[in-house]
C-alpha positions in Angstrom: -52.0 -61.9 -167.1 -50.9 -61.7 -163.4 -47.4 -61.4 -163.3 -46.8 -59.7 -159.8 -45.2 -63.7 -157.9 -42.8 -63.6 -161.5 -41.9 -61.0 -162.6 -40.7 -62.6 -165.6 -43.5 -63.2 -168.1 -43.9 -66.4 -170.1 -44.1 -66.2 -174.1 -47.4 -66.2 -173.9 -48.4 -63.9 -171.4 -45.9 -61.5 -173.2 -47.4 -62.0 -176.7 -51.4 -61.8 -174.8 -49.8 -58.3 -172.5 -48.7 -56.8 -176.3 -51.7 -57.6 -178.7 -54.1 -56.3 -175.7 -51.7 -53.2 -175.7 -51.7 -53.1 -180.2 -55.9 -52.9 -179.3 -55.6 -50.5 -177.0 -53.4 -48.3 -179.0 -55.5 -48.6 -182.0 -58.5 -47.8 -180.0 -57.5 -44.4 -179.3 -55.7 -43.9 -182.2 -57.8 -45.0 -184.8 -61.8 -44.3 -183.1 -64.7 -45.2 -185.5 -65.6 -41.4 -186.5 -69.3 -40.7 -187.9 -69.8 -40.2 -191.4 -71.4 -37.0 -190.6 -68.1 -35.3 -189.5 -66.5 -36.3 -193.2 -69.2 -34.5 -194.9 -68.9 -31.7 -192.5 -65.1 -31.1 -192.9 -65.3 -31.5 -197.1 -67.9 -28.8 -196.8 -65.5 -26.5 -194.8 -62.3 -27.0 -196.6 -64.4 -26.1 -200.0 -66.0 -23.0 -197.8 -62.2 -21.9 -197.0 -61.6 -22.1 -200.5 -64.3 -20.7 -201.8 -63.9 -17.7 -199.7 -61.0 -16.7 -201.6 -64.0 -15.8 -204.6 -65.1 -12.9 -201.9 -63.9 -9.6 -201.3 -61.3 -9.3 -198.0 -63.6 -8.4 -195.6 -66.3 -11.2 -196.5 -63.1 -13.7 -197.1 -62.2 -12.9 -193.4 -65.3 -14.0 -191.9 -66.3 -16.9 -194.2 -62.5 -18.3 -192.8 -62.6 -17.4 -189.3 -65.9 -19.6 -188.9 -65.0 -22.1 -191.0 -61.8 -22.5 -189.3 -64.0 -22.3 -185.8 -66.1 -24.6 -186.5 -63.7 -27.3 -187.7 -62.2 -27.0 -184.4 -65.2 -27.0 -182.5 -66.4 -30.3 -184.7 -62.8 -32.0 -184.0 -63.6 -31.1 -180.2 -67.1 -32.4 -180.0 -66.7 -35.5 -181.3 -63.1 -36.1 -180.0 -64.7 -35.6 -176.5 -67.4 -38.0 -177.0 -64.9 -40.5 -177.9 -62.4 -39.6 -175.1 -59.6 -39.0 -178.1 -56.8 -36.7 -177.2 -55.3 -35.0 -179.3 -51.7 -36.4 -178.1 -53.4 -39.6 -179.5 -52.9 -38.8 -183.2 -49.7 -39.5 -184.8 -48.3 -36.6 -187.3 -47.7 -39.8 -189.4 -51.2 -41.0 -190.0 -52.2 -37.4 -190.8 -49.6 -36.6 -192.8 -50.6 -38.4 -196.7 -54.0 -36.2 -195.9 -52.9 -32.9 -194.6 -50.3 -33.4 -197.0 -52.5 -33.9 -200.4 -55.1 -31.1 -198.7 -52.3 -28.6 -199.2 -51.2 -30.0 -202.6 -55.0 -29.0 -203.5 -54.7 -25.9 -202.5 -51.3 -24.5 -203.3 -52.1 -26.2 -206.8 -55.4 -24.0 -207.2 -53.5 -20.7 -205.6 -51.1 -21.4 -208.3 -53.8 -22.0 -211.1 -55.4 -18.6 -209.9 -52.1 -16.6 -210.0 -51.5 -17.7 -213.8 -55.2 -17.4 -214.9 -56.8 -14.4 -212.2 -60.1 -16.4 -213.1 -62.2 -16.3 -210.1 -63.8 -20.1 -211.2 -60.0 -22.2 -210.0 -60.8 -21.9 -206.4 -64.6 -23.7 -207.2 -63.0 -26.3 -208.8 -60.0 -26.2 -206.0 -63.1 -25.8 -203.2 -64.5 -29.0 -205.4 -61.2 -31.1 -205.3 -60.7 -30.3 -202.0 -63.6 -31.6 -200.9 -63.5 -35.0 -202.7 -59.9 -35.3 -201.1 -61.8 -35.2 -197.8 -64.8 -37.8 -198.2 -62.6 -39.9 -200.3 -60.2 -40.1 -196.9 -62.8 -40.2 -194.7 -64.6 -43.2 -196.6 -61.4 -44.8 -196.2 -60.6 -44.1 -192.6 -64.3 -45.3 -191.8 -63.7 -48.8 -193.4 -60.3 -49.1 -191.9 -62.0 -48.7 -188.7 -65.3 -50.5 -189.2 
């Protein structure tokens, strides 16, 4: 589209300028992510939870690396894709992050009324099927 003798584009040009911009947008937004990195974070979220099971100290350190390493895996392969992170929208997160925390606050609940040590497997389990199950679905939306 070569608009610079009118500045006034025709329909066309205007609806061609918009759906290269729509695949552009989702391009960044929405990059084809490894099935690898699914697997990965599932196995983090359930080590976060599963720290809970371990005495303070231990706890501590199981969820200061697990946290670390999430954010180094979101950085590697973010970089390789040339993703920032000012191209995610809160939006798209949100039904995940959202139903990650559900998990979680459900299972800190279950512990408080039962002080049984076995909630935060199954939590660490749920948590992790949340994951893959959204990451199966993010990788065929983007496929």
């Amino acid at each position: 589209m070569e608009s610079l003798g009118n500045p006034d584009p025709t329909q066309r040009e205007a609806r061609e300028a918009l759906g290269l911009a729509d695949k552009a947008d989702s391009a960044v937004r929405n990059p084809v992510l490894p099935a690898w990195f699914f697997a990965a974070m599932a196995v983090l979220v359930a080590a976060v939870l599963l720290a809970q099971m371990l005495d303070t100290a231990q706890r501590s350190t199981v969820m200061f690396g697990a946290v670390a390493i999430a954010l180094l895996l979101n950085m590697t392969v973010q970089n390789k894709r040339g993703i920032s992170f000012a191209a995610f929208r809160f939006r798209d997160l949100a039904p995940f992050i959202v139903t990650v925390l559900v998990v979680i606050g459900g299972t800190a609940v279950a512990y408080a009324v039962t002080e049984e040590d076995w909630v935060w497997a199954v939590g660490a389990g749920l948590a992790a099927i949340v994951v893959l199950i959204t990451g199966a679905a993010y990788r065929r939306r983007t496929a």
